[in-house]
Structures are given as structure tokens and as C-alpha cells.
DRENMITI-978430 format. One record per residue (C-alpha): x, y, z; residue in three letters; residue number from 1. Coordinates in steps of 0.1 Angstrom, whole numbers, plus 5000, padded with zeros to 4 digits. Example, Ala and Ser with C-alpha at 12.3 -4.5 7.8 and 13.67 -1.06 7.14 Angstrom:
residues 2
+------+------+------+------+------+
!    X !    Y !    Z ! resn ! resi !
+------+------+------+------+------+
! 5123 ! 4955 ! 5078 !  ALA !    1 !
! 5137 ! 4989 ! 5071 !  SER !    2 !
+------+------+------+------+------+
end
This chain:
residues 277
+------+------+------+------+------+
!    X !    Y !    Z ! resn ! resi !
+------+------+------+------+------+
! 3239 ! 2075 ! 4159 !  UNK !    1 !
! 3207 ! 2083 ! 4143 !  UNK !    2 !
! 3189 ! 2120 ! 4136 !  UNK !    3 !
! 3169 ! 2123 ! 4170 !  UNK !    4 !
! 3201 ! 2108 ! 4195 !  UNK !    5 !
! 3220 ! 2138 ! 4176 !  UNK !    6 !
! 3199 ! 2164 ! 4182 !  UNK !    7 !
! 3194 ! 2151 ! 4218 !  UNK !    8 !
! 3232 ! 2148 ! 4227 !  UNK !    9 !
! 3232 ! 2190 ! 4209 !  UNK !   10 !
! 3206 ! 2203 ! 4233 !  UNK !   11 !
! 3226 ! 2188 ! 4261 !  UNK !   12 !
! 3261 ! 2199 ! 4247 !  UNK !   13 !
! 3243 ! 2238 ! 4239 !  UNK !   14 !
! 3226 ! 2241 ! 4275 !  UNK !   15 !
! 3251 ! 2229 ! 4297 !  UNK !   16 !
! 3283 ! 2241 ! 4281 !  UNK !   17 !
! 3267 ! 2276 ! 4299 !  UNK !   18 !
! 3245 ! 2264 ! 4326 !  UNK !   19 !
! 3268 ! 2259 ! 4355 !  UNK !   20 !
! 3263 ! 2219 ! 4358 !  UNK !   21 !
! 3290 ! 2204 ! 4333 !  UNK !   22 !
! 3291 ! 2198 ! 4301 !  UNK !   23 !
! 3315 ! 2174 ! 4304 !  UNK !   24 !
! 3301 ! 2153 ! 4329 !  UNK !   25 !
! 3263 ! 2153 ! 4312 !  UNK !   26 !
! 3276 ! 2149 ! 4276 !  UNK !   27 !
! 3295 ! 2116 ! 4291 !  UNK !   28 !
! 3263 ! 2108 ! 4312 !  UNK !   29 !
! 3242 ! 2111 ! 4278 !  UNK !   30 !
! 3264 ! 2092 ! 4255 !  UNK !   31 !
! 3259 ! 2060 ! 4282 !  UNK !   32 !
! 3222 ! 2066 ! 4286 !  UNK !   33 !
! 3217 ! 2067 ! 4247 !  UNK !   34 !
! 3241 ! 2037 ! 4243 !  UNK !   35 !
! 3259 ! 2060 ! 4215 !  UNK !   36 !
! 3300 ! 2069 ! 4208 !  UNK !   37 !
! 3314 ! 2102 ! 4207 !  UNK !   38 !
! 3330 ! 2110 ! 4177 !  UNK !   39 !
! 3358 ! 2137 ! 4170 !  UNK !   40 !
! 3336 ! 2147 ! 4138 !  UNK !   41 !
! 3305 ! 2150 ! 4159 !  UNK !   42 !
! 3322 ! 2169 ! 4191 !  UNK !   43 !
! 3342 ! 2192 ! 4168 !  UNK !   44 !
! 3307 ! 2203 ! 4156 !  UNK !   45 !
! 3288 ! 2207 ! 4188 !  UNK !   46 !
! 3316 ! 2229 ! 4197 !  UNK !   47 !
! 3308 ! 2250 ! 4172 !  UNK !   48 !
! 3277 ! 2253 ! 4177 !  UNK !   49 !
! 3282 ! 2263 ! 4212 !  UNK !   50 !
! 3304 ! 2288 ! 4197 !  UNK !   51 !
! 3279 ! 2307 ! 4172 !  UNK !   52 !
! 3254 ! 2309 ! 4203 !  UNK !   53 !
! 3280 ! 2325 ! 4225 !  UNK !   54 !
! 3294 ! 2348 ! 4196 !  UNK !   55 !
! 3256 ! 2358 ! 4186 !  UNK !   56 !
! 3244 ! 2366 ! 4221 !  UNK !   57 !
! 3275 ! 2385 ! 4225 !  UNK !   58 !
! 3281 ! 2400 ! 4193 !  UNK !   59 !
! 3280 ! 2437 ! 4198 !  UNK !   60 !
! 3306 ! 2429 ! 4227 !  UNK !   61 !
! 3332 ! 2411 ! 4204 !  UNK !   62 !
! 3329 ! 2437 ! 4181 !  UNK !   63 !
! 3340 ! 2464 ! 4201 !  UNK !   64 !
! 3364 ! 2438 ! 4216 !  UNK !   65 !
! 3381 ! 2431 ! 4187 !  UNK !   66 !
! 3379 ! 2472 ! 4177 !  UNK !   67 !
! 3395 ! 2485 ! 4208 !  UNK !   68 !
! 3423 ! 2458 ! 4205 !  UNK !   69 !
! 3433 ! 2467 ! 4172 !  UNK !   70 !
! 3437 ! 2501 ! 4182 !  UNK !   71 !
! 3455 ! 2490 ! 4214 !  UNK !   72 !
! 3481 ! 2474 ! 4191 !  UNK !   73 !
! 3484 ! 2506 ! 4173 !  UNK !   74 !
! 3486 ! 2522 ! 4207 !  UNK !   75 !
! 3515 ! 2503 ! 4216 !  UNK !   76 !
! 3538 ! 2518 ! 4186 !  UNK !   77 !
! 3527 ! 2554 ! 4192 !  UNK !   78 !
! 3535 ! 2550 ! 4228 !  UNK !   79 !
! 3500 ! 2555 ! 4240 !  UNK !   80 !
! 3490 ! 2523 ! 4249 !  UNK !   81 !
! 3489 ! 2527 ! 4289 !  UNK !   82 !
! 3465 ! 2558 ! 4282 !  UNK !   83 !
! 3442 ! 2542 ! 4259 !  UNK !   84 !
! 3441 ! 2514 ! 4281 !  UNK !   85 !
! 3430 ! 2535 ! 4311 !  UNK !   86 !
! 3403 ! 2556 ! 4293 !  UNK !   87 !
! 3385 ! 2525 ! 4271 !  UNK !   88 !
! 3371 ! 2497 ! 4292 !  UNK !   89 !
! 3365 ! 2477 ! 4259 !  UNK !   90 !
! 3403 ! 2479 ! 4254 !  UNK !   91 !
! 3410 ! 2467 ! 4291 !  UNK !   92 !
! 3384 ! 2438 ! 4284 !  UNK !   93 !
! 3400 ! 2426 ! 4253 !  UNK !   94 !
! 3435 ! 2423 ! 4270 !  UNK !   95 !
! 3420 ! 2411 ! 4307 !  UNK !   96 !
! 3403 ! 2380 ! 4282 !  UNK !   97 !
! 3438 ! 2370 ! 4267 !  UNK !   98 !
! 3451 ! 2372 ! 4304 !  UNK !   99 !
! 3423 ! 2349 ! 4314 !  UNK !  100 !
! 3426 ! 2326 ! 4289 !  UNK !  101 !
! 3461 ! 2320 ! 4292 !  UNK !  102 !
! 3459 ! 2293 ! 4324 !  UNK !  103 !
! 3435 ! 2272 ! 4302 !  UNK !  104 !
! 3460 ! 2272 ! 4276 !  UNK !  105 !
! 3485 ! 2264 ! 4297 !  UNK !  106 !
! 3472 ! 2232 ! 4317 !  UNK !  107 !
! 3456 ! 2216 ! 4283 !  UNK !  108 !
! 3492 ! 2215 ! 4269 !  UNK !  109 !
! 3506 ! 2205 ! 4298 !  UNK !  110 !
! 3484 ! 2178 ! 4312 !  UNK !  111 !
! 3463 ! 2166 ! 4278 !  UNK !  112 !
! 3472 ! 2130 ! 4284 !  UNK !  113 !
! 3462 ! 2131 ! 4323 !  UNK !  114 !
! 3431 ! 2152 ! 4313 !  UNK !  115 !
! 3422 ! 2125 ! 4287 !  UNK !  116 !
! 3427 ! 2093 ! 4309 !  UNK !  117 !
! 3402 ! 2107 ! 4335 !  UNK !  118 !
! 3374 ! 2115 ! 4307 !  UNK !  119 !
! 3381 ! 2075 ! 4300 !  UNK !  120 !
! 3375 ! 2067 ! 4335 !  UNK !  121 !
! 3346 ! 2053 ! 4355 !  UNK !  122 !
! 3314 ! 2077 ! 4360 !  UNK !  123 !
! 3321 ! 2082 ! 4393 !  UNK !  124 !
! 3349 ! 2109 ! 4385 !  UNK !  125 !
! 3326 ! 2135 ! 4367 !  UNK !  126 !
! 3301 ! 2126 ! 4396 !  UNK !  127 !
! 3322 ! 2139 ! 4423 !  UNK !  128 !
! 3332 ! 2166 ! 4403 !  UNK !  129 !
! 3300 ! 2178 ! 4393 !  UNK !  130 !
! 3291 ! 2178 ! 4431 !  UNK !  131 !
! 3323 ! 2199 ! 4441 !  UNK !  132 !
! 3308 ! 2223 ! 4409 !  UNK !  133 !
! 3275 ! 2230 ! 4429 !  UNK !  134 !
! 3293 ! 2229 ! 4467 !  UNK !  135 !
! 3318 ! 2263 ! 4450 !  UNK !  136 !
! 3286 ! 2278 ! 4430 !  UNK !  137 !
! 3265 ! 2283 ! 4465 !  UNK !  138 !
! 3294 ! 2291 ! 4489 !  UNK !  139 !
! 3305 ! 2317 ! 4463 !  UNK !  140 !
! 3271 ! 2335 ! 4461 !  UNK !  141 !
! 3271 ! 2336 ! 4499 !  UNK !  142 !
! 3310 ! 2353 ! 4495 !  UNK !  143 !
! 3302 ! 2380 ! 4469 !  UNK !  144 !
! 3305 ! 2414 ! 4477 !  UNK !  145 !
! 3295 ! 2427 ! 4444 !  UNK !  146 !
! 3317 ! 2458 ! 4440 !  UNK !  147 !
! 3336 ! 2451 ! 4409 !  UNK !  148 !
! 3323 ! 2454 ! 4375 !  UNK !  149 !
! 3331 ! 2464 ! 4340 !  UNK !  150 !
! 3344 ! 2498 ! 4346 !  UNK !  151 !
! 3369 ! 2492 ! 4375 !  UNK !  152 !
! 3376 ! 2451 ! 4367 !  UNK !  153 !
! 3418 ! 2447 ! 4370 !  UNK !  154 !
! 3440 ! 2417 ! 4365 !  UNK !  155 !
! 3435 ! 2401 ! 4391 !  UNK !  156 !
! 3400 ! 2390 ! 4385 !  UNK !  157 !
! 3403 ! 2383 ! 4354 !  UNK !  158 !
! 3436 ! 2360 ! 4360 !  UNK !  159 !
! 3414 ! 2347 ! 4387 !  UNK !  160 !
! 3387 ! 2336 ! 4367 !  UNK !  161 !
! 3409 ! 2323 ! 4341 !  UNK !  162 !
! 3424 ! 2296 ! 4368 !  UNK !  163 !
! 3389 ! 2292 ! 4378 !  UNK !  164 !
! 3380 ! 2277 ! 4339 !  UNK !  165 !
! 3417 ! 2259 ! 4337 !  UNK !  166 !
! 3405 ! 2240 ! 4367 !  UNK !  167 !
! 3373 ! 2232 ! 4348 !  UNK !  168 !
! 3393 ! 2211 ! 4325 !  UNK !  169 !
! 3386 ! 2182 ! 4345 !  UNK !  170 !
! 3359 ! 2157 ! 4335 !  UNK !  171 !
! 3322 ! 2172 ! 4357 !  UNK !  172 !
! 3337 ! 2206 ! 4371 !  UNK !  173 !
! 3315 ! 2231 ! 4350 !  UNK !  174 !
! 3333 ! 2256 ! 4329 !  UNK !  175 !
! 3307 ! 2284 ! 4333 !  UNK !  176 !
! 3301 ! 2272 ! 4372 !  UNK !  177 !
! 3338 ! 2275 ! 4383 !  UNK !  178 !
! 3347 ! 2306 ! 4363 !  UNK !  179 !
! 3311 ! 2323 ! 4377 !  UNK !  180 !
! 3321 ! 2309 ! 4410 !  UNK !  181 !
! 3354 ! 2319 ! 4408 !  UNK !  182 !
! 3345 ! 2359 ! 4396 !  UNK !  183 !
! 3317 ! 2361 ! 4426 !  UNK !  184 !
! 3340 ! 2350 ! 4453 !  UNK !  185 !
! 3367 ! 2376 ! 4440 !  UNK !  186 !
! 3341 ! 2405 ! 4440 !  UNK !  187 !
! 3327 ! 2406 ! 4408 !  UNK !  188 !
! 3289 ! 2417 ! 4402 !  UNK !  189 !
! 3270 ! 2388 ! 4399 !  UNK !  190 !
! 3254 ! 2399 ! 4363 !  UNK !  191 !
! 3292 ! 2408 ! 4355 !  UNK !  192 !
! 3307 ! 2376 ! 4366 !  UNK !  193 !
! 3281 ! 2358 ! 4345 !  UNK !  194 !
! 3290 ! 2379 ! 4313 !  UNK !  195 !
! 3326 ! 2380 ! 4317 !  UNK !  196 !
! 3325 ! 2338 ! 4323 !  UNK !  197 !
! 3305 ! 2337 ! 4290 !  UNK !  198 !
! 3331 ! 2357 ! 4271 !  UNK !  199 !
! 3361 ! 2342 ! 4286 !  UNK !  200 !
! 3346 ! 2309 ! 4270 !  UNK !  201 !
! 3352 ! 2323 ! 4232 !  UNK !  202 !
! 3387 ! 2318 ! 4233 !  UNK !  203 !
! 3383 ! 2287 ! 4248 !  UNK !  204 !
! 3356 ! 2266 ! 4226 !  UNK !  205 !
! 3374 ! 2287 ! 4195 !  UNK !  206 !
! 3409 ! 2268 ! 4204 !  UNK !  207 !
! 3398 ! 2237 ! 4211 !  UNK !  208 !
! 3377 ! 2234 ! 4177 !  UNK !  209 !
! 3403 ! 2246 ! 4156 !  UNK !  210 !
! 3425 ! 2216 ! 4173 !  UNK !  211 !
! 3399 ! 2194 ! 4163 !  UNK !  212 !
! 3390 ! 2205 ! 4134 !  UNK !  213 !
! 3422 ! 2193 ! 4118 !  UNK !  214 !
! 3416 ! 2160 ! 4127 !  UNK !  215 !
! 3378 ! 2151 ! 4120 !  UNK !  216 !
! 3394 ! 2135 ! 4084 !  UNK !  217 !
! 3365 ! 2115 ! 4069 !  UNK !  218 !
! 3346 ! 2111 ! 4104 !  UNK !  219 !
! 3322 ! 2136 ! 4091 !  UNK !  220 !
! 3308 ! 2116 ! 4056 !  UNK !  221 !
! 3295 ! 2086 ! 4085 !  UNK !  222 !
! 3271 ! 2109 ! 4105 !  UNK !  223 !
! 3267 ! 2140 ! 4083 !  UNK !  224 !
! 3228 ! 2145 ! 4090 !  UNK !  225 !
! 3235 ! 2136 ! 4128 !  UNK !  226 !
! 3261 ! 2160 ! 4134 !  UNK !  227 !
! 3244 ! 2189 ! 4109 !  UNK !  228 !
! 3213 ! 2184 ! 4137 !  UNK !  229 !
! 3232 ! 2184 ! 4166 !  UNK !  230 !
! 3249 ! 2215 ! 4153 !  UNK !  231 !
! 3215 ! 2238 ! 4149 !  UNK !  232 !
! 3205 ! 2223 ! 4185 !  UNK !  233 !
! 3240 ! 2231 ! 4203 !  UNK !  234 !
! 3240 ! 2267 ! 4189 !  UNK !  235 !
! 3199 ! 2272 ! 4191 !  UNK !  236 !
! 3203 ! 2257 ! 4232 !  UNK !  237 !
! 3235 ! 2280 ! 4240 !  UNK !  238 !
! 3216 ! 2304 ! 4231 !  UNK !  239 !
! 3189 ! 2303 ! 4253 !  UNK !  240 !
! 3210 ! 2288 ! 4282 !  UNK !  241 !
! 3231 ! 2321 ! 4286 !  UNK !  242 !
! 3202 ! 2345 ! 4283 !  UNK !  243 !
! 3185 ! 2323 ! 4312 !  UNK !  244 !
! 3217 ! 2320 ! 4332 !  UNK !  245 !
! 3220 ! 2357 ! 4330 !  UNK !  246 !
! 3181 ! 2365 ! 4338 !  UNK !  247 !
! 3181 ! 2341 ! 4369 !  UNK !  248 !
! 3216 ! 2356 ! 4382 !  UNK !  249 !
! 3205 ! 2391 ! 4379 !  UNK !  250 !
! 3169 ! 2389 ! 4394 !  UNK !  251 !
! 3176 ! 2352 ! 4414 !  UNK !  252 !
! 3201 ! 2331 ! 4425 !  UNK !  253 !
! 3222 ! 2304 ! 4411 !  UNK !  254 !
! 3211 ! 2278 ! 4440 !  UNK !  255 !
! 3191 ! 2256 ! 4421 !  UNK !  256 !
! 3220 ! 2246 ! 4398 !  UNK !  257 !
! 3239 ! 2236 ! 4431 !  UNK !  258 !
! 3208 ! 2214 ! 4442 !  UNK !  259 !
! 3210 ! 2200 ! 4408 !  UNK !  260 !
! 3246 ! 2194 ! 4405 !  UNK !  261 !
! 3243 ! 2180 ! 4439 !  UNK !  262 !
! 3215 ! 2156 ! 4434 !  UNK !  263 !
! 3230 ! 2145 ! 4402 !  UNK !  264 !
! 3264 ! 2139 ! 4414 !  UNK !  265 !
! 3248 ! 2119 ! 4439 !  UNK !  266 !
! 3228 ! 2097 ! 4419 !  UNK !  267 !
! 3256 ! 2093 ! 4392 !  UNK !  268 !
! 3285 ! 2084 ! 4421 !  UNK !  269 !
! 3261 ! 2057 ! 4433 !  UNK !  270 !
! 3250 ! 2041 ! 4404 !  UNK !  271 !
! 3289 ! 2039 ! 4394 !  UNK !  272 !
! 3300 ! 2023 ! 4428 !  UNK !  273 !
! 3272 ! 1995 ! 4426 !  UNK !  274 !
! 3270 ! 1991 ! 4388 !  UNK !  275 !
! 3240 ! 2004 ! 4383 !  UNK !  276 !
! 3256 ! 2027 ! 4356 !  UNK !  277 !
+------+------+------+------+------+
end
């Protein structure tokens, strides 16, 4: 893997890890066009920059986050934690996150190997997955009633949503897509469910770099100047894909990532069944 195929595979790792197409299924579609491996090194990386981007864009949120949960804990030994949790929505966020997280964690432990067998399949997996992502993203716009948000959010969306991205574990159903579908056909305000699907990934992309990270060994020395570019372009890409995904949700609608998904899914399935692919 050479410079320019690194920073190519990091612009397509940062935009769709948070446009609601796939990740998964475009990072394996990428790594065929380009002729190119994955490594652990070089995913482990592009993870991380995914990571900075979501944790810059949402910074002021995280901090307050990780504020009010600190003083949640300490409301829990002085017996006010039901109160506190009531009166601070930052407090309620932090918590309803960990619920929502908790179904991911779940399902990779659970069903790793499975997960990883379909990830080695044929193409045509992620492409009917990736057309299942855009079939949920416009029925769930078309189901949205729009009436809960970040004052009066509960469990139940949150848990919601968290099955939503524990679904997404499989090989073309987009994380953001699903977890953004799943919030709008719950209720959630579109700008909300957006937001909320974007911070719910922090947990996520953290865990699953950390259980990388132990493992990248020596993989690194091979491709450093590869992996340091595709790096910057993952986390300069993620950036600018959540502040567009949140623009177009707010103002538009998220129907032209369901043509896309569509069209793609399309293409991709038929190439795979007659080996064009």
C-alpha cells in the first residue's frame, strides 16, 4: 500500500463511518477496487481517526457528558442520584449512552467469529446489506413523528437505538444509517437522532480500537507513512461528514443516501453474481 491508496481508503473510512451508506461495505468495496489488503495496523488507525473527528465535532458535549457522570456517581452514594438524574439532561445522556451501547457490546462478543466469516465472504453480502441500509433510512423518515428530543429522551430510545447499531455489526448495514433510522422511527427529532447516533458511536469506535490496538504488534513499522496519511484523512473526512449529515437532516432529507445505497447495492450484488467483481 503506497501514500496516495492510504489516504484514499482514509477519506472513504472518515466519510462513510458517519454518512449513512456503510463503512463496512465501501471500505471492503475500496480495498478490491485498489487491489490492496487490510491490515490490523492500518484499520486500528483509521478507527482512530474516525474517533478524533467524532470527539472534536462533539467536544463540548463529551465534556459535559463525562462532568455530569462523575457527579452522578457521586450522586449515587449521597442518595441523590434519581434527582440529579431528573433535573440534568447531560446526566441522563451520559447514562442513556452506556445503555445504548450495551447491545453492541453484547453481540460482538457473542457472535465475533460469525460476524468475521461474513466480512470474508463474497461481495454480494455487504451489497444486499447496504440496500436494506437505504430501504430502513427512507421508510424511517416517512415514520417520524419528531416529538422526542434531548430534554424528554427516556430508555427506550436510547436502548432502541443501541439495537439499531448492534444490528449494524454486519458487513454493509451502516452504523450511523440504522442507529439514525432506528431513532426516527421511535420518535426522535430528526437533528436529535442524527446527534445522538454520532455520540452513541464514541463508545463504539473507542472499544473496538482499544481491542485492536493490542494486537497491531509490528504491523505498523511496514506501512507507517500509509497509515500516518490515512489517519489525518479519516479524522479530517469524519469531520466534515457529520457536520454535512447533520446540515442536510435538519434543513433536507436523508433520501439521497437511500438512492445511493440503493444504486450501489445494486451494482455491487450484480457484479458479484456474474463475476464482474
Amino acid at each position: 500500500m503506497d501514500i496516495l491508496q492510504g489516504i484514499i481508503i482514509g477519506v472513504v473510512q472518515g466519510l462513510t463511518e458517519f454518512l449513512p451508506i456503510s463503512s463496512s461495505a465501501h471500505l471492503i468495496f475500496i480495498h478490491n477496487i485498489l487491489g490492496v489488503g487490510s491490515s490490523l495496523a492500518f484499520d486500528t488507525f483509521l478507527h482512530m481517526g474516525s474517533l478524533i473527528a467524532v470527539l472534536f465535532f462533539f467536544r463540548k458535549d463529551v465534556y459535559e457528558m463525562i462532568r455530569a457522570w462523575i457527579l452522578s456517581v457521586g450522586d449515587i452514594a449521597q442518595g441523590r442520584f434519581v434527582e440529579g438524574f431528573k433535573k440534568d439532561p447531560y446526566k441522563r445522556l451520559a447514562w442513556y449512552v452506556i445503555l445504548g451501547t450495551i447491545p453492541v457490546g453484547i453481540v460482538g462478543i457473542l457472535f465475533e467469529s460469525q460476524v468475521e466469516a461474513l466480512f470474508a465472504g463474497a461481495l454480494y453480502v455487504p451489497a444486499f446489506f447496504l440496500f436494506v441500509t437505504g430501504t430502513i433510512l427512507y421508510l424511517s423518515q416517512r415514520m417520524n413523528s419528531g416529538k422526542v428530543d434531548f430534554n424528554n429522551m427516556g430508555a427506550k430510545e436510547s436502548l432502541f437505538m443501541g439495537l439499531g447499531q448492534a444490528c449494524a455489526i454486519m458487513p454493509g448495514l451502516s452504523r450511523s444509517g440504522t442507529t439514525i433510522a432506528a431513532g426516527l422511527t421511535i420518535g426522535l427529532n430528526k437533528e436529535f437522532a442524527a446527534k445522538f447516533s454520532f455520540i452513541l458511536s464514541i463508545p463504539a469506535i473507542l472499544g473496538a480500537t482499544v481491542v485492536q490496538l493490542g494486537d497491531i504488534g509490528s504491523a505498523l513499522d511496514a506501512n507507517l507513512w500509509p497509515v500516518a496519511f490515512g489517519f489525518i484523512a479519516a479524522a479530517v473526512s469524519g469531520y466534515i461528514a457529520i457536520k454535512w449529515v447533520l446540515d442536510l437532516i435538519q434543513n433536507k432529507s436523508l433520501d439521497i443516501f437511500a438512492y445511493y445505497c440503493w444504486a450501489i447495492g445494486i451494482i455491487i450484488f450484480m457484479g458479484s453474481i456474474t463475476n464482474l467483481f
